[in-house]
C-alpha positions as CSV (number, residue, x, y, z in Angstrom):
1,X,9.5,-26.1,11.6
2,X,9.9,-24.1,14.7
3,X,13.0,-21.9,14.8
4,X,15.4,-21.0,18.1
5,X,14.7,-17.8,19.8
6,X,18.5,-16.9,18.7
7,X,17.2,-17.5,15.4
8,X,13.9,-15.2,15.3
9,X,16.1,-12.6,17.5
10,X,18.3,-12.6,14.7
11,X,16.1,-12.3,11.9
12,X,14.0,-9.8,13.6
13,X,18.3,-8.1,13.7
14,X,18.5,-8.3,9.8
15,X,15.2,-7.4,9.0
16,X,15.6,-3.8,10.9
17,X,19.4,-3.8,9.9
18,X,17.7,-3.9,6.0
19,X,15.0,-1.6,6.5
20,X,17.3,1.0,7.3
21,X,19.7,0.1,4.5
22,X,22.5,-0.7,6.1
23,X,24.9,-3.3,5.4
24,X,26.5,-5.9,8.7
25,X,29.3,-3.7,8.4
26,X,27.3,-0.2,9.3
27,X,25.5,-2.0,11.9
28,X,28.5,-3.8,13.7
29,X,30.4,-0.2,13.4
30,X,27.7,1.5,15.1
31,X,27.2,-1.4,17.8
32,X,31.0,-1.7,18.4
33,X,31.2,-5.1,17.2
34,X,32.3,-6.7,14.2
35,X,30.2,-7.6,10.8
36,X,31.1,-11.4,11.2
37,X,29.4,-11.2,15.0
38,X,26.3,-9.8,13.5
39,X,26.2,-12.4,10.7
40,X,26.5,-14.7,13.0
41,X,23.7,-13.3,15.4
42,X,21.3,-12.7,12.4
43,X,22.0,-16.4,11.3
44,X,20.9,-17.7,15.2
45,X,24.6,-19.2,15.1
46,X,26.2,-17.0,18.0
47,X,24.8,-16.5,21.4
48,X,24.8,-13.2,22.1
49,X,25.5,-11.2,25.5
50,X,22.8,-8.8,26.6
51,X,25.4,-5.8,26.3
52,X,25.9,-6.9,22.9
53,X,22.0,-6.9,22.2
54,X,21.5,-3.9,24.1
55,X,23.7,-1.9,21.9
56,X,22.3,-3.6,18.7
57,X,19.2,-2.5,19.8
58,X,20.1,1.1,20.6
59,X,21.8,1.0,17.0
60,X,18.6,-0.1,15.5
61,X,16.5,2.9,17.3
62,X,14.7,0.1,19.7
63,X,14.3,-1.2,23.4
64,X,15.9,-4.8,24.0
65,X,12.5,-5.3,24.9
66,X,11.0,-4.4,21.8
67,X,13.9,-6.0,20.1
68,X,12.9,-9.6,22.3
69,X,9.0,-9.0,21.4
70,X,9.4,-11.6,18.2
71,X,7.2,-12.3,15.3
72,X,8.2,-14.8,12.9
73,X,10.5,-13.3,11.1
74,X,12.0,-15.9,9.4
75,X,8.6,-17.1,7.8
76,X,8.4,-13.5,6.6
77,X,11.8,-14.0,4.7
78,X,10.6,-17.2,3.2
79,X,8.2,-15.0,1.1
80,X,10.6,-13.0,-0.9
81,X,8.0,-10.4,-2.7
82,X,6.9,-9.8,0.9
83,X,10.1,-9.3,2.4
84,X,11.0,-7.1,-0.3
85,X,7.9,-5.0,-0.5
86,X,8.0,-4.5,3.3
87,X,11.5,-3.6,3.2
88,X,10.3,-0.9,0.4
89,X,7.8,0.3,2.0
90,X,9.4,0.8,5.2
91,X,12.0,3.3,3.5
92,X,9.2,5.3,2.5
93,X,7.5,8.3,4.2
94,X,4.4,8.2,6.7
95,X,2.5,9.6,4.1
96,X,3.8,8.1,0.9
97,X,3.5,4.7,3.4
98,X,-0.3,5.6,3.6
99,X,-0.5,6.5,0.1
100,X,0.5,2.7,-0.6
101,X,-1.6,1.2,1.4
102,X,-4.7,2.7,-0.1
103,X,-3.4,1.1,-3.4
104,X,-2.7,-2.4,-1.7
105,X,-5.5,-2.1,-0.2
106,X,-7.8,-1.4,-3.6
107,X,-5.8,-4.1,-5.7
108,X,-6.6,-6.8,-3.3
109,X,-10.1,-5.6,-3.3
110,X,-10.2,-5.7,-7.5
111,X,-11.8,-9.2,-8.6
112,X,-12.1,-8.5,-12.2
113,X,-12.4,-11.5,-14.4
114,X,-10.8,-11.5,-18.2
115,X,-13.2,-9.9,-20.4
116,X,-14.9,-8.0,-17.5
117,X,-15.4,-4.1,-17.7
118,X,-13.0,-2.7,-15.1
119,X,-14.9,-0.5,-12.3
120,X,-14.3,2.8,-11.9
121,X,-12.1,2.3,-8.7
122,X,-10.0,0.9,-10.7
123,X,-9.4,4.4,-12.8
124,X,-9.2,6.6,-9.9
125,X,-6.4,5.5,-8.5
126,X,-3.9,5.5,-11.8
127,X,-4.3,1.5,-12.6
128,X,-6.1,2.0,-16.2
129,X,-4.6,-1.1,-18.3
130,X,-1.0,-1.3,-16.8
131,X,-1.6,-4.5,-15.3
């Protein structure tokens, strides 16, 4: 099912609002609106004024533009280890980010049946038997 553009707008809102850690509140006091408004933007309920967005954005560190530029958002949030890893991982350093990726990366790379010897890429980066 295809969702609004107020909904994805407002998605793409909480999912920034979250990566930053900040609750409606901190983001409607920062914006100059109220917690219930941005509830209601996030949930694609409210239509918004572009002064509202424009300050949302600001709030957020973004350009309307970049704020308008959607991806689907809400499909993201249907996959909740997803959501929450990205959420995670967005908190984290450049580095550490990097760092993270390199394990991803080498898990989803490890096809090792049960009973198989583990290979030795599996050592060097720390997994050993703590599956």
């Amino acid at each position: 099912m295809s969702s609004s553009f107020a909904e994805q707008i407002g998605a793409k809102i909480r999912f920034l609002r979250k990566s930053k850690n900040w609750t409606q509140d901190q983001l409607a006091e920062i914006s100059g609106t109220t917690a219930s408004y941005i509830g209601q933007i996030e949930r694609g309920e409210k239509d918004f004024r572009i002064h509202t967005i424009e300050r949302i954005a600001k709030s957020l560190d973004m350009s309307v533009y970049d704020l308008f530029a959607t991806g689907n958002y809400n499909e993201l949030e249907k996959h909740k280890w997803v959501w929450s890893s990205i959420l995670l991982l967005m908190q984290q350093s450049e580095q550490k980010q990097y760092k993270i990726y390199r394990v991803i990366k080498e898990l989803a790379n490890f096809d090792v049946e049960p009973g198989e010897e583990r290979n030795s890429s599996s050592e060097s980066i720390g997994l050993g038997n703590h599956e």
